[in-house]
C-alpha positions as CSV (number, residue, x, y, z in Angstrom):
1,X,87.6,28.3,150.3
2,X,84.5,26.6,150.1
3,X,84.0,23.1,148.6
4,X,80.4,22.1,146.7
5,X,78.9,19.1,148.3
6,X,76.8,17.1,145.4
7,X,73.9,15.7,147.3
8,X,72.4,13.5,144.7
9,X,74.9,12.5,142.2
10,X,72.1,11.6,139.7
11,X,71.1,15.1,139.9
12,X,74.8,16.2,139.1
13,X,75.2,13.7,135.7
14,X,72.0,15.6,134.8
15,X,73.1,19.1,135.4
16,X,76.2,18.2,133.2
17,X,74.4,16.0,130.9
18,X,72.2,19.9,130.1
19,X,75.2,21.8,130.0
20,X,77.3,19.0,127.1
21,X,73.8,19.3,125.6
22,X,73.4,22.9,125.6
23,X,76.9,23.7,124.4
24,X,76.7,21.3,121.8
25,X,73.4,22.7,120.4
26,X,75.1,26.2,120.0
27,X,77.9,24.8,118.6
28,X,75.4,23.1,115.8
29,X,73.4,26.2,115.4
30,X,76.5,29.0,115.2
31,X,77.4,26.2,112.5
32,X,73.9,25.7,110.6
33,X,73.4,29.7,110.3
34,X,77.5,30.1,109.1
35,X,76.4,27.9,106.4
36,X,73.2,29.1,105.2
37,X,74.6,32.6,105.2
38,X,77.5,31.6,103.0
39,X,74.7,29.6,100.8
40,X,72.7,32.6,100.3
41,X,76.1,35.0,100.1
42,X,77.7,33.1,97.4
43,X,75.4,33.2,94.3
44,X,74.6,36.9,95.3
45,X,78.5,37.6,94.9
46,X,79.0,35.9,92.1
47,X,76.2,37.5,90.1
48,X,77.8,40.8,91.5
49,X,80.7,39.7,90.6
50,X,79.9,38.7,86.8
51,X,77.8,41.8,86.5
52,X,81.2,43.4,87.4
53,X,83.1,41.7,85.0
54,X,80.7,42.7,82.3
55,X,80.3,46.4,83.2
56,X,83.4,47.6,81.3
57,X,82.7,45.0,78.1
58,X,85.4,43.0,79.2
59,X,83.1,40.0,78.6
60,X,82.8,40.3,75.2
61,X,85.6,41.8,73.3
62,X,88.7,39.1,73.3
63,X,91.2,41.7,74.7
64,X,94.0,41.7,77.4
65,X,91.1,42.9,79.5
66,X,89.8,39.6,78.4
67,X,92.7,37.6,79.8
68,X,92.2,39.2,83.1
69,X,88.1,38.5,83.2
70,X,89.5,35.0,82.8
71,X,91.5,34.8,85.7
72,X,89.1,36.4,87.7
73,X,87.0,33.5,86.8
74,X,89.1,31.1,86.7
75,X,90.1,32.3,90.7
76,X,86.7,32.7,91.4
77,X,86.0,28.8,90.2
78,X,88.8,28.0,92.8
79,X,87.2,29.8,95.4
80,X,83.9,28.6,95.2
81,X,85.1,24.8,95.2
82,X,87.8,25.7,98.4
83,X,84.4,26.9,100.1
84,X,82.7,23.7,99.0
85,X,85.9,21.9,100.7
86,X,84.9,24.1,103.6
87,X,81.1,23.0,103.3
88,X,81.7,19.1,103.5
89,X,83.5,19.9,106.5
90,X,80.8,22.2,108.4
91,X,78.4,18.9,107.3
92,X,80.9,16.5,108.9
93,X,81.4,18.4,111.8
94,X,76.9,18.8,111.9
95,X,76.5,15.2,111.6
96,X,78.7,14.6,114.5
97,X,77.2,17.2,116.7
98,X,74.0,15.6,115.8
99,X,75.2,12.3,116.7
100,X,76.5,13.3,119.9
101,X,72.8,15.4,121.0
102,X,70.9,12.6,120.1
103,X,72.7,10.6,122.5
104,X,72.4,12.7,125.3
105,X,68.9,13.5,124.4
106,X,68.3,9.3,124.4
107,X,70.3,9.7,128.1
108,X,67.1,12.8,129.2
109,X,65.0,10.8,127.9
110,X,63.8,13.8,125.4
111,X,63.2,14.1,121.8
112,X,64.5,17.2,120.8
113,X,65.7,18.2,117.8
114,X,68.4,16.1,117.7
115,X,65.9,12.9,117.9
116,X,64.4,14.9,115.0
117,X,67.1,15.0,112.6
118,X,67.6,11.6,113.3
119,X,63.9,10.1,112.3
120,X,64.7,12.5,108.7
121,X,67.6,10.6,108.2
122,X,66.2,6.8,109.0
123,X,62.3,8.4,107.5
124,X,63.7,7.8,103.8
125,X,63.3,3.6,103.9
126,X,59.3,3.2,103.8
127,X,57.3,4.5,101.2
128,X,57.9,7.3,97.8
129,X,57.1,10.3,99.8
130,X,59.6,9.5,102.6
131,X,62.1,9.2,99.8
132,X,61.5,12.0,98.0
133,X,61.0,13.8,100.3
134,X,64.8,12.6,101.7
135,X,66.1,14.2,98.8
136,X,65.1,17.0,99.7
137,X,67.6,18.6,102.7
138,X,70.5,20.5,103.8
139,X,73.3,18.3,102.0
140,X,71.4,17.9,98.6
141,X,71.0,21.8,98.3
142,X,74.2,23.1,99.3
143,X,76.0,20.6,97.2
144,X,73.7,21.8,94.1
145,X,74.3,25.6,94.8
146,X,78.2,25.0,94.5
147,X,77.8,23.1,91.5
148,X,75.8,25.6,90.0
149,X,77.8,28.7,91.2
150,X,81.2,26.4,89.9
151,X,80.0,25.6,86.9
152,X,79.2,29.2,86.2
153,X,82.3,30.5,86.8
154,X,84.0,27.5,84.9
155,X,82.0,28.8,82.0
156,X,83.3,32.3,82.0
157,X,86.5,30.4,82.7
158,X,86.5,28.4,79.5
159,X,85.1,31.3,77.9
160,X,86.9,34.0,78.1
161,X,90.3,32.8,79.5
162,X,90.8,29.6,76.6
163,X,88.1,30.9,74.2
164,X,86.0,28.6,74.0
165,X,83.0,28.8,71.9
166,X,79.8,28.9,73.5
167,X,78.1,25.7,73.3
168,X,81.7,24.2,74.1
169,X,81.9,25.7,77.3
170,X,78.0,25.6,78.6
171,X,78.7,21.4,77.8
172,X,82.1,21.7,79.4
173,X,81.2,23.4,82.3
174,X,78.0,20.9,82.9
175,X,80.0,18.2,82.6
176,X,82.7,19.2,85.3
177,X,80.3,20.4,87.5
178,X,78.6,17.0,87.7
């Protein structure tokens, strides 16, 4: 059995400094690409999934057929906010790894893209661009593509499982979603 002898223990905190570092940026990225995939999945599926609905008219005659295009929506509506529940916590769980490679990044000495994602985040405090431009990122559009998809399927929801008139559900639904 052979034992390792460390001959410079500053070389040793480095070598496991890049290893923490590198497992955490593959945790953040398997995270980052789960989410944008489920962002780009989940309009396409509920578009296929209200084109579906409609195929056999059962989205516009008030039927028993009706009843059930209503509790597909009103399941699907469910869904899409349990997958929002899911969201906030793939953002929590970002933030943290982000946290935790920006330190060990401040430890190499390196800005990577951890130091990156930080100076995005502090940018927003001088000057309109900076805070428009803040606006603009991961959180703000994945939290407006659930609201949209919700407040779609709360429409067909209100629509065709309560029978709701039009205009009473497009207000409804906007409201709710907000």
């Amino acid at each position: 059995m052979s034992t390792a002898v460390v001959q410079n223990p500053a070389s040793a905190s480095t070598e496991s400094l890049l290893t923490t570092y590198s497992e955490i940026c593959r945790s953040y990225h398997a995270i980052d690409d789960f989410r944008m995939k489920l962002l780009g999945l989940l309009p396409l599926a509920s578009l296929a999934g209200i084109v579906l609905l409609d195929k056999n008219g059962a989205l516009s005659q008030l039927t028993a057929r009706s009843e059930l295009a209503g509790f597909a929506c009103l399941f699907a509506s469910a869904f899409t906010l349990t997958l929002f529940v899911y969201e906030i916590r793939g953002i929590l769980r970002s933030d943290g790894l982000i946290e935790r490679g920006k330190k060990i990044e401040d430890l190499l000495n390196v800005q990577g893209q951890f130091w990156q994602c930080d100076e995005d985040a502090r940018r927003g405090s001088v000057g309109l661009p900076n805070r428009i431009g803040r606006l603009f990122n991961t959180t703000v559009a994945s939290c407006m593509v659930y609201c949209l998809v919700f407040a779609a399927w709360l429409f067909l929801t209100l629509r065709y499982a309560y029978g709701l008139k039009l205009f009473g559900c497009a207000i409804s639904a906007v409201v709710e979603s907000l």
